[in-house]
N, C-alpha and C positions, 0 to 999 in steps of 0.2 A: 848199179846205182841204187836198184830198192833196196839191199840190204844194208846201205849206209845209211841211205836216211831213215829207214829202220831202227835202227840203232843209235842217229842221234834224237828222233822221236823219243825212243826209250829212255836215253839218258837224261834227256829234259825231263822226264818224268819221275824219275830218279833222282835227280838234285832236287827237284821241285819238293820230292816224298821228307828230304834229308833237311832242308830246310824249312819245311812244314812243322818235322818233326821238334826240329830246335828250337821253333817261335812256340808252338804249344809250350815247350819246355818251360823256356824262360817264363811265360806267362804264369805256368801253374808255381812257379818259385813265388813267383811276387803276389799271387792270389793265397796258396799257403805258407809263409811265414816271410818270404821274401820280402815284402813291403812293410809287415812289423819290424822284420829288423831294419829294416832302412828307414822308417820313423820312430825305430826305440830313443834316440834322445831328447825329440821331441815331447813324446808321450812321458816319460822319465822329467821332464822340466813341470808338463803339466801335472803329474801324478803329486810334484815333493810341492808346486805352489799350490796346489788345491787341499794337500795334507796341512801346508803351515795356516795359510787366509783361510781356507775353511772352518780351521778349529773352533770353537766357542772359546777357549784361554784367547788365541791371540785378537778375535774381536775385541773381546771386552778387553783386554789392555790396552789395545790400540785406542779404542773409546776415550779411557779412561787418561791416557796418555795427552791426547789434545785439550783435556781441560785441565790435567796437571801444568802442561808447558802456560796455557795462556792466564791460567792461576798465576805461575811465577814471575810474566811480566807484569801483572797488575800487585803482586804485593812488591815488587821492585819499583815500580811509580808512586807505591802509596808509603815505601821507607822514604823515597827520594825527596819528596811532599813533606813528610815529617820532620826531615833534617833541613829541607830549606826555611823551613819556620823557626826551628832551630837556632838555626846560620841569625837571625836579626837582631836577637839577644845573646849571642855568646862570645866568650872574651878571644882573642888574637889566636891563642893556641886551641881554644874548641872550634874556631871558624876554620884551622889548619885540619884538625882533625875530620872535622865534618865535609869538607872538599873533597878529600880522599875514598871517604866512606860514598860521598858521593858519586865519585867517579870509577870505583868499583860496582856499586850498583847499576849504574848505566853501562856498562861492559857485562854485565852479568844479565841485565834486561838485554843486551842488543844477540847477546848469545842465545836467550830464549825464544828472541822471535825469528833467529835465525831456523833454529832448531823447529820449531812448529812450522815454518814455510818449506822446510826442506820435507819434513814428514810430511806434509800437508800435499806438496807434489808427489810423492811416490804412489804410482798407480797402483797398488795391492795396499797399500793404508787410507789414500783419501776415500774408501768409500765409507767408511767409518767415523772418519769424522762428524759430528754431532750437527744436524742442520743448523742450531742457532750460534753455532760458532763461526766468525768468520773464515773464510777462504784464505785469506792470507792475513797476516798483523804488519802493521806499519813501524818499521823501525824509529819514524822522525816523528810518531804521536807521544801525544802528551798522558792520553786518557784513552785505556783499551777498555774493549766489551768482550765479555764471553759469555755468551748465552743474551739468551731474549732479557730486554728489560721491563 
């Protein structure tokens, strides 16, 4: 009987040594390169956003971008303004023409302030946004601001 439990003595010691040795393993995998490759895609997402938002080009575009968009709904309210002055003095076929012009215009403004509220949300562009610009532009206004007055 001593030399059985002897022996299973031993072999407890023995699995214990085999599976000691397999957890060191795994562990030394994932402390040298084993856990870089297991968050290379992550790192990889962070390396190409921090390459593109980092740059000096795409800030100053992006800058420059939010006051081009809300530039273009304010000269789109200010044709809109000119032709409905327009519209009071003109004869049957300029009042036809001028509707149309109109109503391109307001599809062209509601396009722009879509496009500035869509840019305006995407988290790697609003930090760029110019503080005296609004946060968001109003589709149903009459009269936009951009920058401080």
């Amino acid at each position: 009987m001593g030399v059985v439990r002897e022996g299973v003595r031993v072999g407890r010691w023995v699995v214990g040594g085999v599976v000691g040795v397999a957890v060191l393993g795994v562990v030394g995998v994932f402390v040298f390169g084993g856990a870089g490759w297991g968050t290379a895609p992550f790192r990889g997402e962070a390396q190409v956003r921090e390459d593109t938002v980092g740059s000096g080009a795409f800030r100053q575009s992006t800058y420059q971008e939010f006051f081009d968009l809300c530039e273009a709904v304010q000269n789109a309210e200010g044709a809109i303004r000119v032709l409905d002055e327009e519209r009071e003095s003109a004869s049957d076929v300029r009042k036809t023409q001028i509707d149309q012009s109109v109503t391109a215009l307001k599809v062209t403004r509601i396009e722009s302030v879509n496009d500035y509220n869509s840019k305006a949300a995407q988290e790697h562009r609003a930090p760029f946004r110019d503080r005296d610009l609004p946060y968001r532009l109003d589709a149903g206004a009459d009269d936009t601001i951009c920058g401080a007055a």
